[in-house]
C-alpha positions in Angstrom: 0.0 0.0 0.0 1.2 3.4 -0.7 1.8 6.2 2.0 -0.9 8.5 2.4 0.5 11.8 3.6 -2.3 13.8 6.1 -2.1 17.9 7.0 -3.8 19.0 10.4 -4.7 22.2 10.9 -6.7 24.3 13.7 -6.3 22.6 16.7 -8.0 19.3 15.9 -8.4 17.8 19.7 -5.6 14.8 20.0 -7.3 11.9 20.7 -8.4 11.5 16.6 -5.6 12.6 15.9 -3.4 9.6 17.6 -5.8 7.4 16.0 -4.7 8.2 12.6 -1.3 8.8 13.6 -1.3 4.8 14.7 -1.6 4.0 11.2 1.7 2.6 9.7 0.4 4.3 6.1 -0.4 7.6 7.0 2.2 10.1 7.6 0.3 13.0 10.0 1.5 16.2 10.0 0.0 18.9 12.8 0.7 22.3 12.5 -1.0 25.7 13.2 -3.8 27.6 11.1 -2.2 28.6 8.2 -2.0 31.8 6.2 -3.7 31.4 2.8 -0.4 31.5 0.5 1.6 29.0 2.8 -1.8 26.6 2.7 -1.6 27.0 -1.0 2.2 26.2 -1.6 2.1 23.1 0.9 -1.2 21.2 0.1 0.0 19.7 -2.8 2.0 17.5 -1.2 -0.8 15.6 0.7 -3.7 13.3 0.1 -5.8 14.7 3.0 -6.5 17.6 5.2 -8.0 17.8 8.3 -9.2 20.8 9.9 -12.4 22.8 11.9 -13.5 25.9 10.8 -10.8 28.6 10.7 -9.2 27.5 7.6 -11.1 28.2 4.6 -11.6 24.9 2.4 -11.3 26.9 -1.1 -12.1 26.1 -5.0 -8.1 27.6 -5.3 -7.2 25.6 -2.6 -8.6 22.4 -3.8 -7.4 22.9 -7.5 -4.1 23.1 -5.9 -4.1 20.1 -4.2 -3.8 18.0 -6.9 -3.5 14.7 -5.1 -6.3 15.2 -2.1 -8.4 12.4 -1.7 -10.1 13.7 1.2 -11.4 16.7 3.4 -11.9 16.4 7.0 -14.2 18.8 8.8 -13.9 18.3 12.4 -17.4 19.8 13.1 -21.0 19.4 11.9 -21.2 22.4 9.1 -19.1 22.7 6.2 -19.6 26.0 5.6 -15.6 26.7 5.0 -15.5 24.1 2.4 -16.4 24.4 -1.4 -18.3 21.1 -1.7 -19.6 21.7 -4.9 -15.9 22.0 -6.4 -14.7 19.1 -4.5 -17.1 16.8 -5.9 -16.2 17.7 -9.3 -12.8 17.0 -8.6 -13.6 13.6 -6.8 -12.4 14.8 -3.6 -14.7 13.3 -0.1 -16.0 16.2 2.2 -16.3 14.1 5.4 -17.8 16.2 8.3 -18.9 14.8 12.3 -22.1 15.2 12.2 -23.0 13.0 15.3 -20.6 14.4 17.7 -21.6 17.9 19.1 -25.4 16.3 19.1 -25.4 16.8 22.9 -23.3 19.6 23.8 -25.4 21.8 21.5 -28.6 20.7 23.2 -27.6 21.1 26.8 -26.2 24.7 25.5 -29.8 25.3 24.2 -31.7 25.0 27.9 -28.6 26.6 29.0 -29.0 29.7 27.1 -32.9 29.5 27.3 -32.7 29.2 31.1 -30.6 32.1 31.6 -32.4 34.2 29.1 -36.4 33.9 30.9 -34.2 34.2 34.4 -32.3 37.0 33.3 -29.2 35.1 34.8 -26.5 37.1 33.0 -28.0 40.2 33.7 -28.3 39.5 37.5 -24.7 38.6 37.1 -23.5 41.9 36.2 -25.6 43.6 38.8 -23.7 41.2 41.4 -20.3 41.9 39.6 -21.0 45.8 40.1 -21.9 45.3 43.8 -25.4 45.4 44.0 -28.3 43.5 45.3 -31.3 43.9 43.3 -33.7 40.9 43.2 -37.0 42.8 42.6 -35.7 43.5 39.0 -35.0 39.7 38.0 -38.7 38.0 38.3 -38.2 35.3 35.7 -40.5 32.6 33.6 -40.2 28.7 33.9 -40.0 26.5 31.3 -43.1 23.9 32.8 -45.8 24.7 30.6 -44.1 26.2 27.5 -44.9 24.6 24.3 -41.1 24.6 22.7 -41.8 24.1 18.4 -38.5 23.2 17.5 -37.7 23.8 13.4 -36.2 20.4 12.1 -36.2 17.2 14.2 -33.2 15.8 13.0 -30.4 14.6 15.9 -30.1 17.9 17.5 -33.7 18.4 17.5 -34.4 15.1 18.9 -32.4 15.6 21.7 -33.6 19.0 22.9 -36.9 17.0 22.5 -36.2 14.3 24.7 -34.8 16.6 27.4 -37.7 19.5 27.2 -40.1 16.3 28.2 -38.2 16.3 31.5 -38.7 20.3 31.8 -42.4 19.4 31.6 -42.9 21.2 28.6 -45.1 20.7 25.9 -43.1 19.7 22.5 -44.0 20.4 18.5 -41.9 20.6 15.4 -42.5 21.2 11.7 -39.7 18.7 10.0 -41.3 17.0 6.5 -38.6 15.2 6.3 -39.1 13.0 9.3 -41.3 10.0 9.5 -44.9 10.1 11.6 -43.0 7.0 13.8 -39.8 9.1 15.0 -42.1 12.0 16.0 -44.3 9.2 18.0 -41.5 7.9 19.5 -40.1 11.1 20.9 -43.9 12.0 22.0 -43.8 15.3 19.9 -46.7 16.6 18.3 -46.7 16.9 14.3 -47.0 20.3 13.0 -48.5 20.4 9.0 -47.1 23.3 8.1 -44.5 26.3 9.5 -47.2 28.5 10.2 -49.0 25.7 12.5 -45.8 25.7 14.6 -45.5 29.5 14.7 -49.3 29.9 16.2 -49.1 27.4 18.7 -44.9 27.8 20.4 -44.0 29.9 23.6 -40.1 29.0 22.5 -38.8 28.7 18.8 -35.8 27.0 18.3 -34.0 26.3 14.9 -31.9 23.0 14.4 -31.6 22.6 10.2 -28.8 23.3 7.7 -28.2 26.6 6.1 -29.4 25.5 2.3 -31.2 27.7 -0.1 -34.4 26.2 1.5 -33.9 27.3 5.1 -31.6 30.4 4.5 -34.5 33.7 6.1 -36.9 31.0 6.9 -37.4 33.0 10.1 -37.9 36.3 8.9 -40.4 39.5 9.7 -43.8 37.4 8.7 -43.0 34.4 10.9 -41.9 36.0 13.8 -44.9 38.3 13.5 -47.4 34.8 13.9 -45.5 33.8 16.9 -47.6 34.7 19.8 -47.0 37.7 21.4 -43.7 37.4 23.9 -42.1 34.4 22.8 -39.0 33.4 22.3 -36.6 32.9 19.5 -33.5 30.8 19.6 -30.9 30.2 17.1 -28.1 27.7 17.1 -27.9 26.4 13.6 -26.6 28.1 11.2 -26.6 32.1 10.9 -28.9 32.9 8.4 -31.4 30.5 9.2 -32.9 33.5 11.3 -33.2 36.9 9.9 -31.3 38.9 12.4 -32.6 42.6 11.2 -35.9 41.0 11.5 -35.4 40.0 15.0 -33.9 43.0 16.2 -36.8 44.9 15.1 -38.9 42.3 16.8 -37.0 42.2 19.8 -37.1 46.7 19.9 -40.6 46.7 19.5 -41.5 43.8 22.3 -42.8 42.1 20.1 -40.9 38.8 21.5 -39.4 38.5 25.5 -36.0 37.6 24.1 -33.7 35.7 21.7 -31.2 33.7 22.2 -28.1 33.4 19.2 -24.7 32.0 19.4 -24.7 31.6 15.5 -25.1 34.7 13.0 -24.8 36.1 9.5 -21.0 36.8 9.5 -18.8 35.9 11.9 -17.0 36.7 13.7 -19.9 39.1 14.7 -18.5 43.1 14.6 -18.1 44.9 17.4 -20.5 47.6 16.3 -23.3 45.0 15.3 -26.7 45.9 16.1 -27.4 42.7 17.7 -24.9 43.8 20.4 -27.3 46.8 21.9 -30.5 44.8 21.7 -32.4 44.5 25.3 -33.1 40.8 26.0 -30.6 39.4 23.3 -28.6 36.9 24.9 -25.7 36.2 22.4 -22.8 33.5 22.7 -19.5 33.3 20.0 -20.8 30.0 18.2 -20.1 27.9 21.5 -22.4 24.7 20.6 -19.5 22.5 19.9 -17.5 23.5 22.2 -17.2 21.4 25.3 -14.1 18.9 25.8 -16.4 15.8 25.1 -18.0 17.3 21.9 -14.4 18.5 20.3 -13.5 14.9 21.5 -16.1 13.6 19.8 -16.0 14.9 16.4 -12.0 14.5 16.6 -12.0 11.2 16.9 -15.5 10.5 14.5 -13.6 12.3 11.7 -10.2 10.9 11.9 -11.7 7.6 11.9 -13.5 8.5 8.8 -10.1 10.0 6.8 -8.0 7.2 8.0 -11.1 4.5 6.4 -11.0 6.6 3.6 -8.0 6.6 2.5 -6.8 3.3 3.8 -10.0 1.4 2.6 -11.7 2.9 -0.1 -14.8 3.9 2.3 -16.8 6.5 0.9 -19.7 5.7 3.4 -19.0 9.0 5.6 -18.6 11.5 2.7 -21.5 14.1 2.5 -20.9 14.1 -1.5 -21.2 10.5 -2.2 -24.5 10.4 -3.9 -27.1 8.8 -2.0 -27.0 7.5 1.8 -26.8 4.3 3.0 -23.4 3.4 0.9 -21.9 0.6 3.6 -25.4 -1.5 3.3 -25.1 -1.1 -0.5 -21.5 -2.0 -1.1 -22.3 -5.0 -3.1 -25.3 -3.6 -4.8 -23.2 -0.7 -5.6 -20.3 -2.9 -7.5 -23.6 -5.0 -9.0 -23.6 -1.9 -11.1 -20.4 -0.8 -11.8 -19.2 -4.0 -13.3 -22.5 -4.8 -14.8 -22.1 -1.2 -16.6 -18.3 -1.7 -17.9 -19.4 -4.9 -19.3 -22.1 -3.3 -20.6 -20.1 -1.1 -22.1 -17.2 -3.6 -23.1 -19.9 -5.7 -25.3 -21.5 -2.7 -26.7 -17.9 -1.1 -28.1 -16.8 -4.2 -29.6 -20.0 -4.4 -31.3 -19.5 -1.2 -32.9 -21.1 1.6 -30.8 -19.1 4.8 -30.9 -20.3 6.5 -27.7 -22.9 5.7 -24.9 -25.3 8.0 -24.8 -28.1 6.7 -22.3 -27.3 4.9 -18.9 -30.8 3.6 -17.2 -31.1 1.7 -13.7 -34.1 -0.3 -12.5 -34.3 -1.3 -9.2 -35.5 -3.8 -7.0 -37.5 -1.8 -4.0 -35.7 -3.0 -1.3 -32.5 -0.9 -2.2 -34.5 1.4 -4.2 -33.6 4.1 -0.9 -30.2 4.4 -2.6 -30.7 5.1 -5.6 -28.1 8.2 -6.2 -25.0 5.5 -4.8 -26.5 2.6 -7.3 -26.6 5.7 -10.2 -23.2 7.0 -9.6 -21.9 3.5 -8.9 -23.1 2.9 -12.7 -21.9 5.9 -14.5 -18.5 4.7 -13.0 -18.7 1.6 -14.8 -19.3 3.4 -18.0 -16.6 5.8 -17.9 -13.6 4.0 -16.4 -11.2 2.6 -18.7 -12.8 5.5 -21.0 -12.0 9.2 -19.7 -8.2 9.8 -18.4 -8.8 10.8 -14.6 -7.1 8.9 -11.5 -10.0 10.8 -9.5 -13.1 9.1 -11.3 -15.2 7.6 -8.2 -18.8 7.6 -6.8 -18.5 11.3 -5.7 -17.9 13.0 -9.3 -19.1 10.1 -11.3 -22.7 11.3 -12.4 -21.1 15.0 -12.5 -18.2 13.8 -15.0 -21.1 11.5 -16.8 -23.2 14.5 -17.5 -20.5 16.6 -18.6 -19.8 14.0 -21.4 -23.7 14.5 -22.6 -24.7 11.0 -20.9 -28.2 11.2 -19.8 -28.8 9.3 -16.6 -31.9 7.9 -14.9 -33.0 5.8 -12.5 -36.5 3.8 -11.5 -38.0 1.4 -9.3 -39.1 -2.1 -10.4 -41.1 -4.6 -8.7 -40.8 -7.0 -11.2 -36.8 -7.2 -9.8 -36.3 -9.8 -7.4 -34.6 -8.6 -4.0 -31.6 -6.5 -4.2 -31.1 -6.6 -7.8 -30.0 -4.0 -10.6 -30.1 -3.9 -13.9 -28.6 -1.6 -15.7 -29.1 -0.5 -19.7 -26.7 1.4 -21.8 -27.8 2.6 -25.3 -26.2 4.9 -27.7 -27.8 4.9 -31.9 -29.7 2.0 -32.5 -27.8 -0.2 -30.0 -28.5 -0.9 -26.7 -28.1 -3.4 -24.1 -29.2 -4.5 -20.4 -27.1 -6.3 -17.8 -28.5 -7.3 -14.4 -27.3 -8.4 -11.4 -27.6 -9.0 -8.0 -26.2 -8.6 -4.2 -27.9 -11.2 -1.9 -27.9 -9.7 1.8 -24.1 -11.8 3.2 -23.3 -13.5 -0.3 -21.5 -12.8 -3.3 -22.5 -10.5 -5.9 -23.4 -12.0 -9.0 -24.4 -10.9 -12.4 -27.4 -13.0 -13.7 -28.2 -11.6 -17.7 -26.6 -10.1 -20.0 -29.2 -9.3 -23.0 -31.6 -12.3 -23.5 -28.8 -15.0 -22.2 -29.5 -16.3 -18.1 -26.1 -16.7 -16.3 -24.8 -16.8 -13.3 -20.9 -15.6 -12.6 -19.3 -13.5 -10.2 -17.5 -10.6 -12.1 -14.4 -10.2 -10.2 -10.5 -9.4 -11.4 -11.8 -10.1 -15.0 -14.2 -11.0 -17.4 -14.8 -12.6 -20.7 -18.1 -12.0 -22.8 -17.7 -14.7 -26.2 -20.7 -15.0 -28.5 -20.5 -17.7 -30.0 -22.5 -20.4 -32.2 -24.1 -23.4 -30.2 -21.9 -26.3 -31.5 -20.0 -28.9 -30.0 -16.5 -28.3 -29.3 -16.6 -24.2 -28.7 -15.9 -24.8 -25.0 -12.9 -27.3 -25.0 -11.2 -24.8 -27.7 -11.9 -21.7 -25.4 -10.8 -23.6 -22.0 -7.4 -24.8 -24.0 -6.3 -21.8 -25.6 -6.5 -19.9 -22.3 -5.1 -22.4 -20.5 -1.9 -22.7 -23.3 -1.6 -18.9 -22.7 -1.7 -19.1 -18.7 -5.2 -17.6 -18.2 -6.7 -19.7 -15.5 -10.5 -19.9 -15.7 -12.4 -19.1 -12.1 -16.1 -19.7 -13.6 -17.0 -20.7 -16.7 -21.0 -20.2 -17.5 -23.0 -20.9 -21.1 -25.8 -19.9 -21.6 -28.1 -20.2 -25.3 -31.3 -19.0 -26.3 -31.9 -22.0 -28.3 -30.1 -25.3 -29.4 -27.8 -24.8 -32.2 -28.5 -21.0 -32.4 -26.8 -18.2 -30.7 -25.0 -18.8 -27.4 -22.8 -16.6 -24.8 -20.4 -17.3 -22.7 -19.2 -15.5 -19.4 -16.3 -16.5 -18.1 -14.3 -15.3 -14.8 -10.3 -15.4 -15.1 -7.9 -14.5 -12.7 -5.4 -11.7 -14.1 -5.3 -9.9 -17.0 -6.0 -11.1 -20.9 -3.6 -9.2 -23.5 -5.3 -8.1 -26.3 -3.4 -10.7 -28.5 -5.5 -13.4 -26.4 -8.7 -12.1 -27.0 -7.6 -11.3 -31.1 -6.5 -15.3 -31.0 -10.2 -16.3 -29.0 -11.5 -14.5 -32.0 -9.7 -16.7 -34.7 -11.2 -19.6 -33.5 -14.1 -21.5 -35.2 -17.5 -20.8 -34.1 -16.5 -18.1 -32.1 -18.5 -14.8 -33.1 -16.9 -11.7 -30.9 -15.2 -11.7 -27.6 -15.0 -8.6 -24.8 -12.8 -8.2 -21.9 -13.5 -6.2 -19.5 -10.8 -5.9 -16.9 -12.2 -4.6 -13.4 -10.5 -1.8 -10.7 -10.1 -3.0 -7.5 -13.2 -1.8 -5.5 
């Protein structure tokens, strides 16, 4: 295996850090955040970087480093990465996105606590040497009804603890299932605005996309009822803050709670700082021991699989979720796609121009991994890139005019694919399958039933149905060392057409598939030769 050579930047906590630095094949180098031009003249030397948020993941940056394999984002957001250019350039974004779950939950009470008891207020008035408890009458959280924005992990947590506060608990998420919000005992909200009317406290726990950036602006806070509260620790953005400074100046709401915002970090002469009842913390949700523990180690772990074993499954840019259950489904179409491919060329097709998946509905969740995984097949061995792999594959695909899609079929049995390339007049299906614990196997190409496991490398021959094709394939391969792993015919009829898949180990030269050709009977022969997955 080659050495993998791994830059550390900003402070990354140590204990991921030894765990990468334990591998034999990875060469770990920590140093301090570094200034732009330095970053730039050192990064082409390594395959991975590893950093949290002060260094600045750029599209220059990236472009530079021509041999990076992998990001590393110590944290939940990527924010400070350019994940669009990194997936064009095949490069895996890998993030923690488990880690800070519970530090950021306990900091929401925490804030929310000290906002309705005034604590940091109180605490200055102590500081300055006074005794004033007739000024500090607070609120309790018993009998609020929280509507937390997004129930993902974060949410779920604050949701599970704010049942022990004794309050009552909403949330608007579409994306989650009716069971998880059963199981947490939260109430469903339809819509936004059915969350707005109903919450005491609102609290934000989504990603800052194009969906959710000013979802809380001037109309929602105006159908919160009147005095509630507004917390924010997300993702700036997610909130509009001139919006909730005027709402916050006019007493509209009690207070508001941010330790995220718009740019940070935030100015000193920011509005937000001279706003009564605006309790504001610099971006502290990950920051506890445990959580920077955490995401160190949950990061490191997913570099050092990376790069060591090929495992994609942590990358946010990997198209689709679920990559480790699909592994084998996922090289079902790859190799069915290069052969595919191989069979289609060598009949005569100049350039694919269609790739289309059907899938069983059992793995049908994963669609995007089992679409990349294909458009992999078609273009390796075809477009010169050492970076082609599930993360730019469908990006590089379309770029070459291939139009991709993908459906569900019921008519597949379990876990299967099949995949179809056509280009002109040709075109041709291959299908396959991934039993749950057993060995991929492909199981049709075109009309002809087989049944071979396409690994190292395989042989398509057409052939006539005649006696004596067989023994003539087995000997010339073996007289040229090619040792045969499977060996499957298959024919539509008796002494019609016939084809033959057969698994080698190695390689076959091209003068042994030129010499398969010259012999009788024997119609047209493909090899496809598979990369290691």
């Amino acid at each position: 295996m080659p050495m993998f050579r791994v830059l550390v930047t900003d402070d990354v906590d140590p204990e991921g850090l030894a765990l990468l630095a334990s591998e034999p094949m990875l060469q770990v180098d920590e140093v301090p955040t570094l200034p732009k031009d330095e970053l730039l003249a050192r990064i082409g030397d390594y395959d991975a970087i590893v950093g949290r948020s002060a260094t600045r993941i750029s599209a220059e940056l990236l472009k530079a480093g021509t041999k990076l394999k992998v990001v590393g984002r110590a944290g939940v957001g990527v924010d400070n990465v350019a994940v669009d250019v990194a997936t064009s350039l095949g490069i895996a974004v890998i993030n923690a996105p488990a880690g800070n779950t519970v530090a950021v939950a306990e900091l929401f009470f925490g804030a929310t606590i000290g906002l309705l008891r005034q604590i940091p207020r109180a605490q200055q008035v102590m500081e300055n040497g006074r005794w004033d408890r007739n000024s500090f009458l607070g609120r309790e959280l018993k009998g609020k009804t929280l509507g937390i924005v997004g129930l993902g992990r974060i949410g779920s947590e604050v949701a599970t603890r704010a049942h022990a506060f004794g309050m009552t608990v909403m949330a608007y998420d579409p994306y989650i299932a009716d069971e998880r919000f059963t199981a947490l005992r939260v109430r469903r909200a339809p819509s936004l605005d059915a969350l707005l009317h109903e919450t005491n406290i609102l609290t934000v726990h989504v990603p800052l996309t194009d969906e959710t950036k000013g979802m809380i602006g001037k109309r929602e806070l105006s159908r919160l009822p009147s005095r509630s509260v507004v917390v924010n620790m997300a993702r700036g953005g997610i909130v509009d803050e001139a919006a909730l400074v005027a709402a916050l100046e006019s007493d509209q709401l009690r207070g508001a709670a941010l330790d995220v915002f718009d740019a940070e970090p935030l100015a000193v002469d920011s509005p937000l700082r001279k706003v009564p009842n605006l309790l504001l913390t610099p971006h502290l949700g990950a920051n506890t021991v445990e959580a920077q523990r955490n995401v160190s180690r949950d990061v490191c772990v997913a570099v050092r699989d990376a790069l060591l074993r090929n495992d994609l499954s942590k990358s946010l840019n990997v198209a689709g979720g679920a990559v480790s259950e699909l592994h084998g489904a996922m090289l079902v179409a790859r190799r069915a796609a290069a052969v595919a491919r191989a069979v289609l060329a060598d009949q005569g097709m100049r350039a694919v121009r269609r790739v289309s998946l059907r899938v069983s509905p059992d793995i049908a969740h994963g669609t995007g991994a089992l679409l990349a995984s294909a458009a992999a097949g078609v273009l390796e061995g075809v477009i010169e890139t050492d970076r082609l792999n599930l993360i730019n594959a469908r990006s590089l695909a379309e770029a070459r005019g291939l139009e991709l899609s993908v459906g569900e079929s019921s008519e597949l049995g379990n876990r299967t694919v099949e995949v179809a390339l056509a280009g002109g007049m040709q075109q041709l299906a291959v299908t396959g399958s991934a039993p749950e614990g057993g060995t991929p196997r492909l199981t049709q190409i075109g009309s002809f039933h087989i049944d071979v496991n396409p690994k190292q490398t395989l042989l398509i021959l057409t052939n006539h149905d005649v006696p004596g094709v067989i023994g003539r394939v087995g000997t010339l391969l073996g007289e040229r060392h090619v040792n045969i792993a499977e060996y499957h015919q298959a024919r539509l009829a008796q002494g019609g057409d016939a084809l033959a898949a057969v698994s080698v180990d190695g390689e076959v030269s091209e003068a042994t598939r030129k010499a398969l050709l010259d012999l009788p009977d024997v119609v047209t022969a493909s090899v496809v030769h598979f990369r290691d997955e």
